[in-house]
Every structure is written in structure tokens, then in C-alpha cells.
DRENZADREN-827486 format. One record per residue (C-alpha): x, y, z; residue in three letters. Coordinates in steps of 0.5 Angstrom, whole numbers, padded with zeros to 4 digits, always signed. Each point is the difference from the previous one (the first is absolute). Layout:
N
XYZALA/...
//
This chain:
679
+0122+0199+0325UNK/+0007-0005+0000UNK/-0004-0003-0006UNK/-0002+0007-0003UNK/+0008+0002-0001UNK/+0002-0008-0002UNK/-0005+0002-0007UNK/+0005+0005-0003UNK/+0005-0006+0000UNK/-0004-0004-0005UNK/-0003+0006-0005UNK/+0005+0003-0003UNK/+0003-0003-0006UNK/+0007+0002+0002UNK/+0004-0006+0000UNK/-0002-0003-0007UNK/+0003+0007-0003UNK/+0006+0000+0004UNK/+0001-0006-0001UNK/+0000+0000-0008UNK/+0004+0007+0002UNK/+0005-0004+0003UNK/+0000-0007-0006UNK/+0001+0007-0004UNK/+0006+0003+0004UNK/+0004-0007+0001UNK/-0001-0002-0008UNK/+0003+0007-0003UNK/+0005-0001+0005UNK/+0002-0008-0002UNK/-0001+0003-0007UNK/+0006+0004+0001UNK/+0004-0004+0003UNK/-0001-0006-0005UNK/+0001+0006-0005UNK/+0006+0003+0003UNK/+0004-0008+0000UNK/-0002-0002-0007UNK/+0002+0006-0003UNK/+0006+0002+0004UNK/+0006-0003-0004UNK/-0003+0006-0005UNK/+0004+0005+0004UNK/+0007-0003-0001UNK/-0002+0000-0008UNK/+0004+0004-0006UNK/-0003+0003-0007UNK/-0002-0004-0005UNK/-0003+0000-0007UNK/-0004+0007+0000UNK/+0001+0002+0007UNK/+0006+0002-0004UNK/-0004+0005-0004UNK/-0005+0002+0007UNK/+0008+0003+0004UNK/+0002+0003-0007UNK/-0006+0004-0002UNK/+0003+0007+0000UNK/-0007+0002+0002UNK/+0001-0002+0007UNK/+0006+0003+0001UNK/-0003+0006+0004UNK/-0006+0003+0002UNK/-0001+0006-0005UNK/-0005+0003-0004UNK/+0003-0003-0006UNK/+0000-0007+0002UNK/-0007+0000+0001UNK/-0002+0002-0006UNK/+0004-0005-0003UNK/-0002-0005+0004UNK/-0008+0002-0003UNK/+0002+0003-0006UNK/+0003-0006-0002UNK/-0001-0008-0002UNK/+0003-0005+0007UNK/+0006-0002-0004UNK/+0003+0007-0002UNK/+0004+0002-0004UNK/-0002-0008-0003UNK/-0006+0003-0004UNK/-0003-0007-0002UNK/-0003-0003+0005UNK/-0006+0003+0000UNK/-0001+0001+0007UNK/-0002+0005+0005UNK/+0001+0000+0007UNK/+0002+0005+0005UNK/-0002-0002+0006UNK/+0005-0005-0001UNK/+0005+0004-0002UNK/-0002+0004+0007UNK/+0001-0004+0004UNK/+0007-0003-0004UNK/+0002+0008+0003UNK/-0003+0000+0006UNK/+0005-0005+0002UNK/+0005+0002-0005UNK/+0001+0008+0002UNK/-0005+0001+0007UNK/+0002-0007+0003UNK/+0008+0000-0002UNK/+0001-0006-0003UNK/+0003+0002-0005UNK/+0002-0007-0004UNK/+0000-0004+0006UNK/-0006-0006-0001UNK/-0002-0001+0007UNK/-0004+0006+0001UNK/-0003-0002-0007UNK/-0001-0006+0004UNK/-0003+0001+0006UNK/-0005+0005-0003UNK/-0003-0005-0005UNK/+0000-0006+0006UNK/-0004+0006+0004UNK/-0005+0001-0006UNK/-0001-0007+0000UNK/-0002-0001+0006UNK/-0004+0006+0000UNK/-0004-0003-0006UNK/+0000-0008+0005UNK/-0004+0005+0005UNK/-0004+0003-0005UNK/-0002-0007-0003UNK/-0002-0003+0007UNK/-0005+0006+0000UNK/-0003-0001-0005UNK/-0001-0008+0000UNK/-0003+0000+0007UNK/-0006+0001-0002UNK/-0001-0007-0004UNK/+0002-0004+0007UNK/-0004-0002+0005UNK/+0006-0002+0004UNK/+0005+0005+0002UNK/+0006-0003-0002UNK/-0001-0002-0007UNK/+0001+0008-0002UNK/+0007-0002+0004UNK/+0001-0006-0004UNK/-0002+0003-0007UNK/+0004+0007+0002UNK/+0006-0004+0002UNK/-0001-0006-0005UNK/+0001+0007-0006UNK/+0005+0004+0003UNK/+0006-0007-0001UNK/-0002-0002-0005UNK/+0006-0001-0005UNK/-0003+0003-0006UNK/-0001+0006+0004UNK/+0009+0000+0001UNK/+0001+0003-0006UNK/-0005+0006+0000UNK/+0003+0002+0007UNK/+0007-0002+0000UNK/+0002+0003-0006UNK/+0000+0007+0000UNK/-0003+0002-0007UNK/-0007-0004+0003UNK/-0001+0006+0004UNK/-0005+0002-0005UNK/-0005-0006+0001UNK/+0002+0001+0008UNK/-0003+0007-0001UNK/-0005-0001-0005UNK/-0004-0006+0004UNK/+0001+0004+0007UNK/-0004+0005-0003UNK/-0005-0005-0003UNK/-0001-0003+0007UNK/-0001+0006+0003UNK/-0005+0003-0005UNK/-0005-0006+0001UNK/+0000+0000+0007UNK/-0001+0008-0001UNK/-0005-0002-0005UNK/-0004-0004+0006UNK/-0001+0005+0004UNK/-0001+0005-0004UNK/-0006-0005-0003UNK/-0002+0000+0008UNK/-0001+0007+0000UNK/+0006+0003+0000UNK/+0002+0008+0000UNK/+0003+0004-0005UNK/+0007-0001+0003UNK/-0001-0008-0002UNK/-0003+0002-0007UNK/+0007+0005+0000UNK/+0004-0006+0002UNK/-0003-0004-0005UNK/+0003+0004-0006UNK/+0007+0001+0003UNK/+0001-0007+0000UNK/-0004-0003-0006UNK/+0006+0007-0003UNK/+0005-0003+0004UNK/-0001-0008-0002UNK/+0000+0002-0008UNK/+0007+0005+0002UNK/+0003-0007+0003UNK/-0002-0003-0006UNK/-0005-0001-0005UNK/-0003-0007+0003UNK/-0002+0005+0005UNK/-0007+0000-0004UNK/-0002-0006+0002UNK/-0003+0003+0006UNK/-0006+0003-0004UNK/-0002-0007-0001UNK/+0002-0003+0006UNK/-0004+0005+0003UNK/-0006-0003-0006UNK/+0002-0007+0003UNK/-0001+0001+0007UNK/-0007+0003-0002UNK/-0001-0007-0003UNK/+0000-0004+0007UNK/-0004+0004+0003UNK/-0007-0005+0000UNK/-0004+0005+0004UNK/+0002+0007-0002UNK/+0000+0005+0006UNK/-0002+0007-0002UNK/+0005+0006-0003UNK/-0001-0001-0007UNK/+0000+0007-0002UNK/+0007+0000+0005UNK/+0003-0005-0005UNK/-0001+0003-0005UNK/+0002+0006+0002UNK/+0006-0006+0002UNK/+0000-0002-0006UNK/+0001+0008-0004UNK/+0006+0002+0005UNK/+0004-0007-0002UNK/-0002+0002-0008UNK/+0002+0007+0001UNK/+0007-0002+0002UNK/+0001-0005-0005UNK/-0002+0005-0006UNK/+0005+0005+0004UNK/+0005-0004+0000UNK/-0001-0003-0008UNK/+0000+0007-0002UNK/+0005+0001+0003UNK/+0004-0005-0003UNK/-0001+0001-0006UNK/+0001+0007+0000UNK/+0008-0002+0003UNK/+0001-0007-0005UNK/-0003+0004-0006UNK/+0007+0003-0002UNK/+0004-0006+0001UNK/+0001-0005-0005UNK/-0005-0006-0001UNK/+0002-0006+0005UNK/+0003-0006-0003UNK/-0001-0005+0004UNK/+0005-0006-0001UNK/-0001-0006-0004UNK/+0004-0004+0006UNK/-0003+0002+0005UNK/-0006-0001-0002UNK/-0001-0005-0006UNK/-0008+0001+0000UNK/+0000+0007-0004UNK/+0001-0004-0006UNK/-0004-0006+0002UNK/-0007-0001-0004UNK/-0005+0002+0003UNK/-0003-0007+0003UNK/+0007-0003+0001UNK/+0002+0007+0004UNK/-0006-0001+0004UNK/+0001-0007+0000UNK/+0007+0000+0004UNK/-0003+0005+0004UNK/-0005-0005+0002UNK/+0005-0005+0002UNK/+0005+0005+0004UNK/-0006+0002+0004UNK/+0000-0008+0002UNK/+0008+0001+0001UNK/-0001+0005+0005UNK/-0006-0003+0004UNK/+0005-0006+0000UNK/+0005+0004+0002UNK/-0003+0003+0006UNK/-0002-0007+0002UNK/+0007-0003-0001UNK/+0005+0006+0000UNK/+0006-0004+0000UNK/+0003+0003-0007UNK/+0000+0007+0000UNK/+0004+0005-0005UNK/+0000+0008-0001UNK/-0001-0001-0008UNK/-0003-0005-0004UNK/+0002+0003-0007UNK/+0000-0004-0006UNK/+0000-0005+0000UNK/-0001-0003+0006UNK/-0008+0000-0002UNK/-0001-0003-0006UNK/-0006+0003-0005UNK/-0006-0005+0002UNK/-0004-0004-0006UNK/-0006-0004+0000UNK/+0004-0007+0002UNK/+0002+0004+0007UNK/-0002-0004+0005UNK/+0003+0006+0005UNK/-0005+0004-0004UNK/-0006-0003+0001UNK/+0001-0003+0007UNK/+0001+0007+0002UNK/-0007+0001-0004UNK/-0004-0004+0004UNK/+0003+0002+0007UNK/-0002+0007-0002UNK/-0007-0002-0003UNK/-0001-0004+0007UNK/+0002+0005+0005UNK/-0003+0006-0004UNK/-0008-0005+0000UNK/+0001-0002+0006UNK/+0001+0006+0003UNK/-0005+0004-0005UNK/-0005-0005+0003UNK/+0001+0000+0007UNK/+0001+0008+0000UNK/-0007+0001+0004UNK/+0001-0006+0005UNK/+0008+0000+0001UNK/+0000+0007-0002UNK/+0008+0000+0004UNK/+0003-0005-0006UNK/-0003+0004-0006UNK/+0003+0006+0004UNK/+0007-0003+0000UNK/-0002-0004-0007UNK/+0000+0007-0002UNK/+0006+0004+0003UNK/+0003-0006-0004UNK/-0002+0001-0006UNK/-0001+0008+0000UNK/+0007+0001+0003UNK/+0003-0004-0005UNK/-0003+0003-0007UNK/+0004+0005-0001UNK/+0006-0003+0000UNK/-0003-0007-0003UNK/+0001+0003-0007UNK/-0007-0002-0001UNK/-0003+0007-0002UNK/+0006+0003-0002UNK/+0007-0002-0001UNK/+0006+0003+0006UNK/+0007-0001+0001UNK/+0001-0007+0001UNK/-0004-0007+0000UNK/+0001-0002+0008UNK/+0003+0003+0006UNK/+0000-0001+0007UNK/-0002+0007+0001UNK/-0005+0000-0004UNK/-0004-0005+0005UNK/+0001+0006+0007UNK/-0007+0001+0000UNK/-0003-0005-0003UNK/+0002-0005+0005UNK/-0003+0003+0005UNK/-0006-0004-0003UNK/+0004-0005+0000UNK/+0003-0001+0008UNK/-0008+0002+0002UNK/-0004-0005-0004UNK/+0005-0006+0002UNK/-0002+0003+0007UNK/-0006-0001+0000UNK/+0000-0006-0003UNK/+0004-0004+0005UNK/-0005+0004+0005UNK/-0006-0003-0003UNK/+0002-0007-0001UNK/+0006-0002+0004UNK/-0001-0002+0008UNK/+0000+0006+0004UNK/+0005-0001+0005UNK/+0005-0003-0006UNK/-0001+0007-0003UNK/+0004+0006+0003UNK/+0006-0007+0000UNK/-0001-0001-0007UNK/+0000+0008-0002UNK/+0006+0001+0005UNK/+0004-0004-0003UNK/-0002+0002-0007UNK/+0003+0006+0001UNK/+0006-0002+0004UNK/+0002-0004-0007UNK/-0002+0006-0004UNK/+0004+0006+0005UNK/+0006-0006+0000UNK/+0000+0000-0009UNK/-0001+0008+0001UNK/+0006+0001+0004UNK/+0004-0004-0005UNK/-0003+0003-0006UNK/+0003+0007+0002UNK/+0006-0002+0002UNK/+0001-0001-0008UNK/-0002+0007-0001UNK/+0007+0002+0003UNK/+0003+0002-0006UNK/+0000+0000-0007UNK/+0005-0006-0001UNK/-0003-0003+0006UNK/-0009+0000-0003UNK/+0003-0002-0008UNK/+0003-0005+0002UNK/-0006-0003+0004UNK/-0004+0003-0005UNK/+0004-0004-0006UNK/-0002-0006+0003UNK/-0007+0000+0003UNK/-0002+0004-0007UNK/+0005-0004-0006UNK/-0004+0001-0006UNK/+0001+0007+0001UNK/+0005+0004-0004UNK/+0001+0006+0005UNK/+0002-0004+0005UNK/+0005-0003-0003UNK/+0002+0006-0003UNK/+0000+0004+0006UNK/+0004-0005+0005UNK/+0005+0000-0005UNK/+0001+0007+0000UNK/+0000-0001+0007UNK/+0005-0005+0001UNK/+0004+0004-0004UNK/+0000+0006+0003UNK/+0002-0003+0007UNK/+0005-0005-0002UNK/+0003+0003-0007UNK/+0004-0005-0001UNK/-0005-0006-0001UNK/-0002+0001-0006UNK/-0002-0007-0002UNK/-0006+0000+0005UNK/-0002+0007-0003UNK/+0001-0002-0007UNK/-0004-0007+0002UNK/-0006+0004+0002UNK/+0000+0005-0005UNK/+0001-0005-0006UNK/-0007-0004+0004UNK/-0003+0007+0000UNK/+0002+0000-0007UNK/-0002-0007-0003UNK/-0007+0003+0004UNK/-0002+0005-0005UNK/+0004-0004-0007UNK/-0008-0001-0002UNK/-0001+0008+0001UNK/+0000+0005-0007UNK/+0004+0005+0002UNK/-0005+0006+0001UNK/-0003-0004+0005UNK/+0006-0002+0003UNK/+0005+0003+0006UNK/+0008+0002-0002UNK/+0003+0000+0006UNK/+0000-0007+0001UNK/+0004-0001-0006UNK/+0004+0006+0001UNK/+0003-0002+0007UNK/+0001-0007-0003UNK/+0004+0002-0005UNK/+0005+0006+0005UNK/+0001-0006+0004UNK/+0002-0005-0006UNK/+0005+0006-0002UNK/+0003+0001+0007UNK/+0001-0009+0000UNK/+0003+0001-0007UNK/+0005+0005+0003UNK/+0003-0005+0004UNK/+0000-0006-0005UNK/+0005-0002-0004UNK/+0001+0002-0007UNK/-0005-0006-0003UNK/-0004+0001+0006UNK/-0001+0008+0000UNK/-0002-0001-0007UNK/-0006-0005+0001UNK/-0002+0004+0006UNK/+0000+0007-0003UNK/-0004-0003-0006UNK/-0006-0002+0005UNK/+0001+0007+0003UNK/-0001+0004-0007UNK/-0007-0005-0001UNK/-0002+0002+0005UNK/+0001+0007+0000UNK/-0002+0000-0007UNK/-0007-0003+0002UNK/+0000+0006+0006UNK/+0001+0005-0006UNK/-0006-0003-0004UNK/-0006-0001+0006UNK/+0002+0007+0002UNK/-0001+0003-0007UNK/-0006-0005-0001UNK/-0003+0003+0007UNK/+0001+0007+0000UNK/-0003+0000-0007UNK/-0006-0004+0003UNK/-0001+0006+0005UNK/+0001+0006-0004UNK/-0006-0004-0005UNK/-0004+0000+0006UNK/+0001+0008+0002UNK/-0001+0002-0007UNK/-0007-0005-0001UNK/-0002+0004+0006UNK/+0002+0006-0002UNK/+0005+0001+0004UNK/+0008+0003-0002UNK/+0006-0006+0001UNK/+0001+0001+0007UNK/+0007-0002+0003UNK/+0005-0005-0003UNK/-0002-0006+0002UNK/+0006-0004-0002UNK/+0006+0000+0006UNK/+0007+0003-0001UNK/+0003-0006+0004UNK/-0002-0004-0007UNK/+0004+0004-0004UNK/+0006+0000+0004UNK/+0001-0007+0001UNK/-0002+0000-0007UNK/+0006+0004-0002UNK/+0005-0002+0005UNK/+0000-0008-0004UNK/+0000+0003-0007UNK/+0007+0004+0002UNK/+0002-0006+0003UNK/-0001-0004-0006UNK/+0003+0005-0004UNK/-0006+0003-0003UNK/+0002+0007+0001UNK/-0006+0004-0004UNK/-0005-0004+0003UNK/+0002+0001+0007UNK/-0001+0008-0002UNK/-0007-0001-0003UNK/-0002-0004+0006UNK/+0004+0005+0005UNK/-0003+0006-0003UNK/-0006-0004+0000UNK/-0001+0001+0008UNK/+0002+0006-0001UNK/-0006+0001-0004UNK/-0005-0002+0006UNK/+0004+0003+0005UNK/+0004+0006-0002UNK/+0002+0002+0007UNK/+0004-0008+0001UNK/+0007+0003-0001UNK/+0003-0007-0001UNK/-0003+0000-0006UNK/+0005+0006-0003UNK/+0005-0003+0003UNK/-0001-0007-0003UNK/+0000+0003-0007UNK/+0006+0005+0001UNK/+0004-0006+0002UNK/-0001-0003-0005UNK/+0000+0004-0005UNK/+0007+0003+0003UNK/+0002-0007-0001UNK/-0002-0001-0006UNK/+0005+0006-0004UNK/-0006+0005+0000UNK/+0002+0006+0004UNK/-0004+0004-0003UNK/-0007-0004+0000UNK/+0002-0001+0008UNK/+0001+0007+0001UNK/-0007+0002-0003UNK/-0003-0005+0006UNK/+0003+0004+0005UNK/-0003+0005-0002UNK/-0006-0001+0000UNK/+0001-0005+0007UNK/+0002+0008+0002UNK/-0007+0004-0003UNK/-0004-0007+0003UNK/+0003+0000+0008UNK/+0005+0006+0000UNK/+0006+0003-0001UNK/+0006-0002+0004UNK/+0008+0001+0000UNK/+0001-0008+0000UNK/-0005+0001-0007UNK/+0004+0005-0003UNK/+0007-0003+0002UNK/-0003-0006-0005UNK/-0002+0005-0005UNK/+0007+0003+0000UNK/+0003-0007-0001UNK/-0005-0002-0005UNK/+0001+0006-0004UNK/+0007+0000+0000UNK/+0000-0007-0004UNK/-0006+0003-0005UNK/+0002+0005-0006UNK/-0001+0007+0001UNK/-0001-0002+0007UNK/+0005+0005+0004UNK/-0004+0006+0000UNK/-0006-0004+0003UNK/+0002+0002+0008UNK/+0002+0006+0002UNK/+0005+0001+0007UNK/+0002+0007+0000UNK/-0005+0001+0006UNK/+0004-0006+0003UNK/-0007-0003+0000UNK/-0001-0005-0006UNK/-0006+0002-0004UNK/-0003-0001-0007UNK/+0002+0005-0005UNK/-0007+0002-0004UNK/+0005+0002-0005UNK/+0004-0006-0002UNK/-0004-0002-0007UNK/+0001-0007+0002UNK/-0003+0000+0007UNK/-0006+0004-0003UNK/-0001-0005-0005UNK/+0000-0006+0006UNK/-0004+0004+0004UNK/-0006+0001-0004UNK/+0001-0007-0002UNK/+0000-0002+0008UNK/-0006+0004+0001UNK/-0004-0003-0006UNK/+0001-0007+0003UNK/-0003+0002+0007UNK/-0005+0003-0003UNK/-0002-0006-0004UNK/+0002-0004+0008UNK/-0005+0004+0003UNK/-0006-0001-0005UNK/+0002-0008+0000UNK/+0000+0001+0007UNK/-0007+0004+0000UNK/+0003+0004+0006UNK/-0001+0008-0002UNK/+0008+0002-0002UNK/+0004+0003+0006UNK/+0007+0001-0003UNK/+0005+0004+0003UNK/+0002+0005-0006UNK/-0004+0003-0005UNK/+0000-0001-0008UNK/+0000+0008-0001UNK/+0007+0001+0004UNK/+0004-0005-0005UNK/-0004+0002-0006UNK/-0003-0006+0000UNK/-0007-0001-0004UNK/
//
């Protein structure tokens, strides 16, 4: 009898599975812990770059009914039509923090919310990697390996990166639903399954990836268990949801003008087709170094920080054979080492879109183009040192791998604490690029304006950059600032020294005047070759004005007005613009010319009691003037009456019907053509 009850001791196996529960239970706990001191300067950080436009998207400023149709009516950088891209979630979720969590303009909660989804995502990936480790705290090792990789700091502490924190949350989740369901999951499953694969594309459009993700993790599998006809069915629920979002987007996008994606940004939409796919080779090898090295890292690589590769590229073709290698290695391997051809895989399949391999995107190389993709990354390197490593050296090596990586983590996210802070960081980890030049000097200057030598010294280094550019491809507001802080150096000057700098400022606004007008007509080219109307201006007021503050300096008075009424022309709202030119024209000796631009400022943006003074004091220097406002009420009012009030209002009204047409915005003017006998 003793021996007869001492047998269930040995039978079951329940320590085995509760020891792995345990292993599991004390991983997702050191995860978060690891996690929560790697990212927790993120907290204490402010906005920067588009962050700024997340808390002033006026969509999230509330939950109504008329903010979520914007949200899914509209394209992601709303009103900006033209960057072509569609994603709600994202923008949902901006509200949800915005509106239902109350934070309002305050970064912290931004912050807290995307550390929480990386970590989700870190639990997400030890999930989903376990599978291919014999020991339990390789999945660990791998997880945690990802989760402070540097490269991953500019996804999670900048607040515009919540799309790809949502996206691959949704792409992870969808494979590890696409498991179960294959293992005989229930309709629920299949249910999930569409919901996420809908979510991951609303984050994002990388979220597609997750169909052939799903394809890759069918690849690995040497003996396949049962369920095809349930993978299909997997596979159908995946595709259903993209073709609904697809449709969805094109019906949203449609009416917005065709995307114009900038020469700069990218320089590769206007490579041949061997030399862009080419430098594409090469920055696939760029980013594989800089996972292994992430020493040097930036939020932008614009031009011309990557220069075009050729056929002597020695980058180029070293990026070749590294990929060559991998991907022959790994495609050879696949039925024996079929855990190396899977992070192989994710490497390569993560990084497609966003490789401007297949298609041509927004930018030649980002650190959060690699959130996902490296994920390969942190678990092939795990197993590697797993394989071939001493095995009582390895948990030593791994740990201290990411001690160094959560430590350069940590003081990566202390560059994202503000603007002036990441582009001044940015300009010299990233010197060839002429945006981060650019946005540094204007950084500067914003924080201290009276050190304007730092801030013409980046803006003339930004410049010097894009010199070789033609101006339809090139940017105008580099040298538009640049000339704003020559001219406020000249203010300063001596007589002789003024001049020289007012000099420099006119070049370079006149430079700004021509990239603008080439740039804008470039864009209403593209809109009329795919058969669309011009769409907004795309030139800037800013411009404009500067422009025509240097001409009135310089004496050049009719100039100065052209370009005044030139910003006018493209916003018609922008009072400054009228006021300018009244001015001038006042000093000037024209009364007559300055009251006709208060009239049309009046039937632009409003009458006022300030504005009809002015037209009183104008007119009493115009001939035939007196009669143009009536007192009697002892309300100042226009006197329709008066032949040459009439005669100014119908000129006024011509001119700012020809103002919204250039503006190509539908004519609201206060006032009719009809109530002053105007044609």
C-alpha cells in the first residue's frame, strides 16, 4: 500500500509544465522590468518634430461624430493633402490620449502610452520566438535583445512613431492568432484574426506584411501538421481585410491631389532604375551595420546624406555580397536550420516595403524603418551565439549585450527631449543632410533669437547642401530663413556693413521666389497629368513676405507690393499681407491705391470700425473722396452713394475675386458686386 500511493509522485507530468510556467511568469516580469529602466527617461520628454502635428491635429480635440468621420474620411496629415497616406487607428489613438485620457498638449502621456505598447510588442515577440529554442531563456535573451535595441528609440520615444508601435502590435498579434487558428482554432479566432489584420494596415500600411509573414512561417515548417483547409480559410480572412482596407483607401485618397513625394527626402524617385535599386542594395547593408553598430544614429537622412551609388560603389557591392550570402545561406538551410531561414525571412520581408526595392517611399533610410525587421535581427544573433558560444558563456555575453544596448537606449531618448535638443544631436550624427542643418538653425534661433551667427551658420551649411539642386526639386525654405536672418543681422550693421548684408539677404530670398514658383508648377504638372485640378497652393506666404520687406528696405517700393500681394495671392486670409501694402502705398503718396487695398482687406476678412477710420483718413486725401463715409448714424459707414467710393469698391471686389481664384479657394467675400452696382 505505502509503495501504491508514492506512484502518483512520479507519473504526472506537472512539474516540467509548471516549471516552464514559472520560466515564462519570471521572463515577462524581467522584460518589464528591463523595459520600464530602459525607456523611463521617455516620460520627462517634450515634442519634437511631428509630435507637433499629432497634439495639433484638430481631430483629436474631442469625441464627436464629426471628428471620427474626419478621422476616416480623410488622409493621416489632414488638412496637408499630400502626403498620401491613410491611417486612422493611429490617428485614434492620438484622440484617445488627446481627449479621453486628458492630455491634452502635455507629451508625458503620449509617452507613457507608446513605451506601454512597446512593451506589449517585446511580450508579443518572446511569444512568438520561443518556439525556435530548446533553452527557455533564449526566447528571454531575444525578446529582451529587441526590446533596447537602439534602433528601436526613435520609433518608441518619438510620438509620431505610434503608427509603426501599432502596426507591428497587430502584425505580431495576427501571427500568433494565425497558429492557433491553423491549430484548429474557432470562429472567434478566425474573427480575431480579420480584426487584426484590419487593425495592422489602419496603423499603418506596413501592416500588410502580416499576409506574407503568415506565408514565411508556413515555409519553416519541414513536416506540416494538418489544417490546410483552416489556413486557407486563414489565409482568405487576412486578404479579405486588405482588399477592404485597399478599397477603403482609395475611395478616401481618391479625391485628394496626387502625392508629390519630395526630391529630398528621397532622391531615389528620380534615380534610373538600376542606380535607385542599386543605392537601395547598398542602404540594406547600411541598415544591417547599423543594427550590429548602432553608434551613429539620426531621425533623418535626407539629401545628401546617401549619395546615389554607381558602379565603383564599394558600399554597394560589399552590401551585395552580404545579402547574397545571407539570403543563399539561409534559402539552403531552410529544411535543416529552418530557425535561421525564419529570422532570414523576417529580416528581409519586414524591410521590403520601406527598402525602395519594389516601390519608391518617403525617405531612402530611417531608424524606424527597421522596428520590425529587427526583430530578425535580435533573435538570429541569439541563436547564433546560442549555437556556437560556450554554453555557460552565453546568458554572460547576451546580458551584457543588452546592458551596453539598453545603456545606448537610454541616451538616445534623452536626444528626443525637444526640437533644438534631437537637431542639434541629429546635425552632427547626420552632417551630410540638409534638414538637419536646416531644422537646427531654425531651432536655434527660436530659442535664443539673438544668436543669429549659429543659426545662419547651419542655414548657410543647409544651403551649400542643396546649391547643385534645380530648383523644382529643390526646398525654399532653407534659403528663405537664411535670407529673414541676413536681413535682421543688416538691421544691426553699420551703413557699409548693412548693405552687404541686406545684399545676401535679397539673393537669397530671390533663390526662395524661383525653387517655390519651379516647385509649385511642378506639382500642378503632375495633378494635370493624372488628370486632377491644381490642388492648393503650394508655394508659402513666408516667402513673400520676407521677400517684400527686403525690396521696401531697399527702396524698391513696387516690388515690395508685387510680392506682398503675392502672399496674398496664396493665402487671402493672411492680414499682414494688406497691411503691408496699405502702408506702402500710403508712403508712397497714394491714398487712393492704399484705400482701395482697405477695401478689399474689408470684403476679404470683415469690416471693422478701425478699418472704416483708415478709409475715412485715406479718402480725405483722394479727390472726391469726402463723401465716401457716412457719420450721420454716428456709426462710420460706407456710403454706396458716393460715385468715387463705387467706383473703388468695384475695383476692390474685381481684385479679390481675381485673389481667390489665384488662391484656387471658392470667393467668400463680405459684400456683394450687386449692392454697389458692380458687374
Amino acid at each position: 500500500m505505502p509503495t501504491d500511493r508514492s506512484k502518483p509522485k512520479k507519473a504526472p507530468a506537472v512539474r516540467p509544465q509548471t516549471a516552464a510556467h514559472s520560466v515564462e511568469w519570471q521572463a515577462a516580469a524581467l522584460l518589464l522590468i528591463i523595459v520600464f529602466l530602459t525607456y523611463v527617461n521617455c516620460f520627462g520628454l517634450g515634442i519634437a518634430l511631428d509630435g507637433h502635428l499629432v497634439v495639433g491635429d484638430a481631430r483629436g480635440h474631442g469625441v464627436t461624430w464629426q471628428n471620427l468621420k474626419l478621422i476616416f474620411g480623410r488622409n493621416y496629415f489632414w488638412p496637408y493633402p499630400n502626403d498620401g497616406l491613410y491611417r486612422p487607428l493611429t490617428t485614434l489613438s492620438f484622440l484617445f490620449n488627446y481627449s479621453v485620457l486628458g492630455n491634452g498638449e502635455n507629451a508625458a502621456g503620449y509617452h507613457v502610452f507608446n513605451v506601454v505598447l512597446h512593451l506589449c510588442n517585446v511580450l508579443l515577440v518572446y511569444l512568438l520566438v520561443r518556439r525556435w529554442f530548446e533553452s527557455r531563456w533564449a526566447p528571454f535573451f531575444a525578446a529582451a535583445l529587441w526590446a533596447v535595441h537602439p534602433v528601436c528609440s526613435d520609433t518608441v520615444a518619438n510620438m509620431a512613431g505610434r503608427a509603426d508601435l501599432l502596426a507591428v502590435l497587430a502584425i505580431l498579434g495576427g501571427l500568433l492568432l494565425y497558429e492557433r487558428a491553423a491549430g484548429g482554432g474557432s470562429w472567434l479566432t478566425y474573427a480575431g484574426l480579420f480584426a487584426v489584420a484590419l487593425c495592422a494596415v489602419f496603423a499603418k500600411e506596413t501592416g500588410a506584411m502580416l499576409l506574407p509573414l503568415m506565408l514565411l512561417s508556413d515555409l519553416v515548417r519541414v513536416a506540416k501538421p494538418d489544417g490546410g483547409r483552416r489556413r486557407i480559410l486563414a489565409y482568405g480572412v487576412v486578404f479579405a481585410a486588405l482588399i477592404g482596407y485597399a478599397g477603403i483607401r482609395t475611395a478616401v485618397l481618391a479625391s485628394l491631389p496626387t502625392p508629390v513625394i519630395p526630391y529630398l527626402d528621397n532622391p531615389l524617385i528620380d534615380a534610373g532604375f538600376w542606380q535607385a535599386r542599386w543605392t537601395a542594395i547598398k542602404v540594406a547593408g547600411m541598415d544591417l551595420a547599423l543594427l550590429v553598430w548602432p553608434a551613429s544614429l539620426s531621425s533623418d537622412r535626407s539629401f545628401h546624406q546617401i549619395p546615389l551609388a554607381s558602379a565603383g560603389d564599394a558600399a554597394a557591392w560589399l552590401s551585395l555580397l552580404v545579402i547574397v550570402g545571407v539570403v543563399s545561406v539561409a534559402a539552403f538551410r531552410r529544411r535543416t536550420d529552418p530557425v535561421l531561414f525564419w529570422c532570414a525571412g523576417l529580416f528581409g520581408l519586414a524591410l521590403l516595403p520601406a527598402s525602395n526595392l519594389l516601390i519608391r517611399i518617403g525617405a531612402t533610410m530611417a531608424e524606424r524603418f527597421l522596428y520590425l525587421p529587427s526583430i530578425g535581427f535580435a533573435a538570429a544573433a541569439t541563436v547564433l551565439l546560442y549555437r556556437f558560444a560556450p554554453p555557460r558563456t552565453v546568458p554572460v555575453v547576451l546580458g551584457a549585450i543588452v546592458f551596453l544596448c539598453s545603456i545606448r537606449t537610454f541616451a538616445r531618448n534623452s536626444d528626443w527631449k525637444d526640437d533644438l535638443t534631437l537637431t542639434r544631436h541629429d546635425s552632427e550624427s547626420a552632417p551630410g543632410s540638409f534638414r538637419t542643418h536646416e531644422m537646427y538653425g531654425e531651432f536655434a534661433q527660436i530659442a535664443d533669437p539673438h544668436n543669429l551667427d549659429l543659426a545662419i551658420r547651419e542655414l548657410e551649411a543647409s544651403t551649400a547642401i542643396l546649391s547643385s539642386v534645380p530648383p523644382d526639386r529643390n526646398y525654399s525654405q532653407p534659403y528663405a530663413s537664411l535670407g529673414m536672418y541676413y536681413g535682421l543681422k543688416g538691421e544691426t550693421a553699420s551703413a557699409a556693413e548693412a548693405a552687404v548684408w541686406y545684399g545676401k539677404s535679397l539673393a537669397a530670398l530671390e533663390q526662395a521666389d524661383r525653387i517655390s514658383r519651379a516647385v509649385e508648377a511642378r506639382f500642378d504638372a503632375v495633378q494635370a497629368a493624372a488628370g486632377k485640378p491644381p490642388g492648393p497652393r503650394q508655394a508659402l506666404p513666408r516667402t513673400y513676405m520676407l521677400l517684400g520687406a527686403t525690396y521696401f528696405h531697399l527702396g524698391r517700393t513696387a516690388d515690395a507690393i508685387a510680392a506682398w500681394r503675392f502672399a496674398r495671392s496664396i493665402n487671402p486670409d493672411l492680414t499682414e499681407s494688406y497691411d503691408r501694402v496699405i502702408s506702402a502705398y500710403a508712403a508712397d503718396g497714394h491714398p487712393d491705391l492704399a484705400v482701395r487695398e482697405v477695401l478689399a482687406r474689408q470684403f476679404a476678412l470683415g469690416s471693422s470700425v478701425a478699418a472704416m477710420d483708415q478709409i475715412a483718413t485715406l479718402y480725405a486725401k483722394v479727390p472726391g473722396g469726402d463723401c465716401a463715409v457716412d457719420r450721420r448714424s454716428g456709426i462710420p459707414m460706407l456710403n454706396g452713394a458716393c460715385p468715387r467710393l463705387q467706383s473703388d469698391v468695384c475695383a476692390a471686389l474685381a481684385d479679390m475675386r481675381r485673389v481667390f481664384q489665384e488662391a484656387r479657394r471658392a470667393a467668400a467675400l463680405s459684400g456683394t458686386a450687386a449692392q454697389y452696382g458692380c458687374r
